[in-house]
N, C-alpha and C positions, 0 to 999 in steps of 0.2 A: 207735121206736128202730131197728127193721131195716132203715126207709127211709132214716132216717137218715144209716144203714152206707153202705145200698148207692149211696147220692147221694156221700156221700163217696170207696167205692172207685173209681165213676166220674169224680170230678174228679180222682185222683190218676193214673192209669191213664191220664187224656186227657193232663196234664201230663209223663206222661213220653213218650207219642208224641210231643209237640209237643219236648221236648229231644231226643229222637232225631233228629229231622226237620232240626233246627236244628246238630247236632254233625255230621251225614251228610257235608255240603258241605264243611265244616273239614277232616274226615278223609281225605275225596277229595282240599282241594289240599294239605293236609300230604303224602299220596302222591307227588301230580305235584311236588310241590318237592323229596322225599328224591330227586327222577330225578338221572340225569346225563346234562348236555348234554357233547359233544365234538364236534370239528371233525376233517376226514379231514385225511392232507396236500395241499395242492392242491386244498382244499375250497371256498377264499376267503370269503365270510361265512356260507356254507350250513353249521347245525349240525344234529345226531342229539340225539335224547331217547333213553339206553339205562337200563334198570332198574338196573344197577348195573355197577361199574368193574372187580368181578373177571368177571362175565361177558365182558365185553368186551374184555380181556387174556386170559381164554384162547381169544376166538372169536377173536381178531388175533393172536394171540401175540408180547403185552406185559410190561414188566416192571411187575409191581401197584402196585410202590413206586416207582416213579418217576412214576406217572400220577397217587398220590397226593400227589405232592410237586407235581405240579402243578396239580392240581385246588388244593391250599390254598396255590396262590402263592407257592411256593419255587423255583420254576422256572416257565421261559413255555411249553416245549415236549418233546415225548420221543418223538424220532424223526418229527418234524413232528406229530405229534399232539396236540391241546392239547385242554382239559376245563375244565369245573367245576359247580358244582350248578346246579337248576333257578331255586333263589332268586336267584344270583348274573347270572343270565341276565335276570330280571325287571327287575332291577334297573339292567343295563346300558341295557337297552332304554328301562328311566323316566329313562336320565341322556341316551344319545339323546336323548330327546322335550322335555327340555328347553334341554340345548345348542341345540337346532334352534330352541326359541322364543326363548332366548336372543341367537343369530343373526337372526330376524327382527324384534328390535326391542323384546322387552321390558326391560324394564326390572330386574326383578328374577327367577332360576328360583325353581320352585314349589320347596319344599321337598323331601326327597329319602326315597323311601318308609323303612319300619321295616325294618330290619336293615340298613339298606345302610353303619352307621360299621363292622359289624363285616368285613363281606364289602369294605370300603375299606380297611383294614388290612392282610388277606389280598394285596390286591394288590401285583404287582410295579411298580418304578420307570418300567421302560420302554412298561411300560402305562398308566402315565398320563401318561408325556410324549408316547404315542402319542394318549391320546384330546385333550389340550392339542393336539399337533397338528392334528389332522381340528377341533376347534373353530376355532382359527385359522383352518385354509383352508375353512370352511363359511361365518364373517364374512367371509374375502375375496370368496368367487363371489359373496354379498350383497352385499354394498356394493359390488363394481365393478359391474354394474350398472344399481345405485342412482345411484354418479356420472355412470356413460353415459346414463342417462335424464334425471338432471338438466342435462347439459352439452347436449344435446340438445335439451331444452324450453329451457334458456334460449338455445342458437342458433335455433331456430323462434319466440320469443318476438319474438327482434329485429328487424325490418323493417330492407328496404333505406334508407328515409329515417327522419326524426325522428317521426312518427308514426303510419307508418303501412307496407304494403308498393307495390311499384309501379303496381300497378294501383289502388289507392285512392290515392295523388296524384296519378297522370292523373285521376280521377276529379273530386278534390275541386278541382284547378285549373281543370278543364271547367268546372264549378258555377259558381265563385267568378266565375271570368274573365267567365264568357255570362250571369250577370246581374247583373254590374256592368257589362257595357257595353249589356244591354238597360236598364239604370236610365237611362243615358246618352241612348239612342235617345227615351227619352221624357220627354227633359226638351224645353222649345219651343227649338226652334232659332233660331229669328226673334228672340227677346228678345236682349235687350243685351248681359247677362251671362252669356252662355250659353258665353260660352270660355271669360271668369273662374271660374265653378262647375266646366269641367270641370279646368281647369290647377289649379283648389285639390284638388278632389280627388285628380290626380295628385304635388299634392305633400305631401297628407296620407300616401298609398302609398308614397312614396320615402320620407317621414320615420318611418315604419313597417320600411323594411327596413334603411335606417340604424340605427334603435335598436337593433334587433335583433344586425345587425354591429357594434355597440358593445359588445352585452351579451356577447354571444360572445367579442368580444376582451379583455374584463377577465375572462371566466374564465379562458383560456385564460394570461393572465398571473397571476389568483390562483392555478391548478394548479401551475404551474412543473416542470410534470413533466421532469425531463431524461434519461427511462430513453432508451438507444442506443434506435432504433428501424432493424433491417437491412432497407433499402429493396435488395433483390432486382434484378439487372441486367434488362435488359430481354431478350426471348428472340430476337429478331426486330425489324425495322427499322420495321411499324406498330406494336410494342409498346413504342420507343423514341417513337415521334412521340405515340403514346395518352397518354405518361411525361411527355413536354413540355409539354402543353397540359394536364395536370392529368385527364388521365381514365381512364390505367394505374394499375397496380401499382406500373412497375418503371424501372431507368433511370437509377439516381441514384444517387447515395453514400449513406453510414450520415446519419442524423441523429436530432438529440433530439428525443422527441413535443411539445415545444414549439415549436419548431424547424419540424418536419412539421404541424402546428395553424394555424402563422403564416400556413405558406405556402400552405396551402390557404385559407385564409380571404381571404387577397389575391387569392386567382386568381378565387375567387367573384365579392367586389367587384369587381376590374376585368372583371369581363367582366358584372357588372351594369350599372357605370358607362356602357361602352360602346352596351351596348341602351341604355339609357336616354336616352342622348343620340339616337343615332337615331332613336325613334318618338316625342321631342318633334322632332326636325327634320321628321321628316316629318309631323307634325300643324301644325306652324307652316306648313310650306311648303303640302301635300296639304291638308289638314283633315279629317286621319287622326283626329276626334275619340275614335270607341269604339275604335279599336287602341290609342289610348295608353292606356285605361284598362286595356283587357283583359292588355294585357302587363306593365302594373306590378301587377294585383290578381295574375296571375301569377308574378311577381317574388316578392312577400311569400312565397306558399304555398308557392314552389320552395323559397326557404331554412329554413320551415319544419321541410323534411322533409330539409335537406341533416344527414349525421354528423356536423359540428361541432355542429349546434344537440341533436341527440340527445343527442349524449354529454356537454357542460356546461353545455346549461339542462335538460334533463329527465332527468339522470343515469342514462341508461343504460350497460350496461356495455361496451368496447369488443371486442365478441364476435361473430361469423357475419359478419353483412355491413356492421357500423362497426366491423370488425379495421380498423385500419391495415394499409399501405398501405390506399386505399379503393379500387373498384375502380370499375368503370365506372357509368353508371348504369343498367345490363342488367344489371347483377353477371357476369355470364360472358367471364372470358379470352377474346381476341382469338388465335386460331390459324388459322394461314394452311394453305392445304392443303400438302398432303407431297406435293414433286415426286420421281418416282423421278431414281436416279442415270444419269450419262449411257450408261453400261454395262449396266444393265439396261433403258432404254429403246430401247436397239441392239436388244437380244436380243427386247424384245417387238415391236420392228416389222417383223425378220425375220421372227419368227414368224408376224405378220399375213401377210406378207408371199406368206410360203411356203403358206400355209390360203390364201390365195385366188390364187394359181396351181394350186395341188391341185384345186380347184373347178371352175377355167375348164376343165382337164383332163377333170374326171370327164365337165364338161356338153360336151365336145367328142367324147369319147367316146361319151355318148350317143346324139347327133347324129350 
């Protein structure tokens, strides 16, 4: 029976160390929450933990009752000095943590800790159209950007040509062209048929970049896009001539992107047309045979990668380098060097002028 006892005294005796132990930490933040947080004036977000709010009115000498009208949200401020408890402080900072996730993209905030309806109540109007504020312009700095990254990767997305950037269709018409016309070099020359096989082939290539310029043209009439499109004057007399021959910017009147479609598409062809007449004259005449291959298997891959063909067979979007106007096929504006005025060219030659009579001096003097 006395072991009995004394086994019992000591599981009771452990069981209330263990609730002491357990209630200690509660009691500690019950403490740190009865605190009061305040802000100086001209503090900006940096607050005080003070043990209590009459201390603090008589080390500042405050009115008590005004500081507690504002600590419970009757008022924002008293004498630039603004307060409230430690809980209400937690609490802000758990609604920070979620506006901010809410800002990066989720979807729904985490729910909002325990006591925070009652200490939302408390608060004043213009406190929460201020924190509605700072969320607004927290999703703003996010999302801009978010859009300048996107507008960004898709201007870096889009290649100068239809498939690819400049240096990969130098590349891939090297290819194409230099072994289609090595295919050529080693067919027998001697045989019969040997200009029929190469003439069908070049006229396989031309009905290949016909098709193409067909397919192009009946986009360009399914779109019917008629938005104005402001073609830009030209800046300069080679950026007038670059305008004319289809390889500026600028130079021309308003037209509709249908309009600007057409005409680019015709400037293509005819000036496909026109090679292509010439290296079959000169394969009839010369027996230019692998030039005439090389320049038609070059033909196809040029238009390929021309912006007509980007933008309405492979539906890209007309952005970076297929914006209208198109530009050259360097992409880089034509600017001519800046001549000084004839007034300051006076004044610099004088000046040469004067620097090297000073000199023949100096050296004549030495001498």
């Amino acid at each position: 029976m006395r072991l009995d006892r004394h086994v019992s005294l000591l599981l009771a005796l452990a069981a209330a160390l263990a609730a002491a132990d357990s209630t200690a930490p509660t009691l500690r933040g019950a403490r740190v929450r009865d605190r009061v947080w305040v802000r100086r004036p001209g503090g900006g977000r940096h607050i005080e933990l003070v043990p209590s709010l009459e201390e603090l009115c008589e080390r500042e000498q405050l009115d008590l009752g005004a500081m507690r009208e504002v600590a419970a949200g009757s008022m924002e401020e008293h004498e630039g000095w603004s307060c409230g408890t430690a809980s209400e402080c937690e609490s802000e900072a758990a609604e920070a943590a979620s506006g901010a996730a809410v800002a990066d993209g989720e979807l729904t905030p985490p729910s909002p800790p325990a006591g925070r309806a009652a200490s939302s109540r408390r608060k004043p109007k213009a406190a929460a159209s201020e924190r509605t504020a700072v969320l607004s312009k927290a999703r703003g700095k996010t999302a801009a950007p978010a859009e300048a990254a996107e507008a960004a990767a898709a201007g870096a997305a889009v290649p100068a040509g239809g498939g690819g950037g400049t240096m990969s269709k130098m590349l891939v018409q090297l290819v194409a062209s230099t072994t289609a016309s090595k295919a050529v070099k080693r067919l027998d020359k001697a045989a019969p048929d040997f200009v029929q096989k190469v003439r069908m082939a070049f006229y396989v290539l031309a009905g290949v970049r016909l098709l193409l310029e067909a397919l192009v043209s009946w986009r360009i009439d399914a779109a019917a896009d008629d938005t104005l499109l402001e073609n830009p004057p030209a800046a300069d007399p080679m950026a007038a001539m670059l305008a004319a021959v289809g390889l500026g910017g600028g130079g021309g009147g308003d037209q509709t992107v249908v309009e600007y479609d057409r005409s680019q598409l015709n400037r293509a062809a005819n000036s496909y047309k026109a090679n292509a007449i010439l290296m079959f004259v000169l394969h009839a005449l010369l027996g230019w045979h692998s030039t005439l291959i090389y320049s038609a298997t070059s033909s196809v891959v040029d238009f390929l990668y021309h912006p007509l063909f980007a933008i309405h067979v492979l539906g890209r979007s007309p952005i970076g380098h297929l914006a209208r106007p198109f530009k050259a096929p360097g992409g880089l504006p034509f600017k001519p060097p800046e001549m000084p005025a004839p007034a300051e060219a006076a004044e610099e030659a004088g000046a040469e002028a004067a620097a090297a009579d000073e000199a023949q001096a100096d050296e004549a003097d030495g001498s």
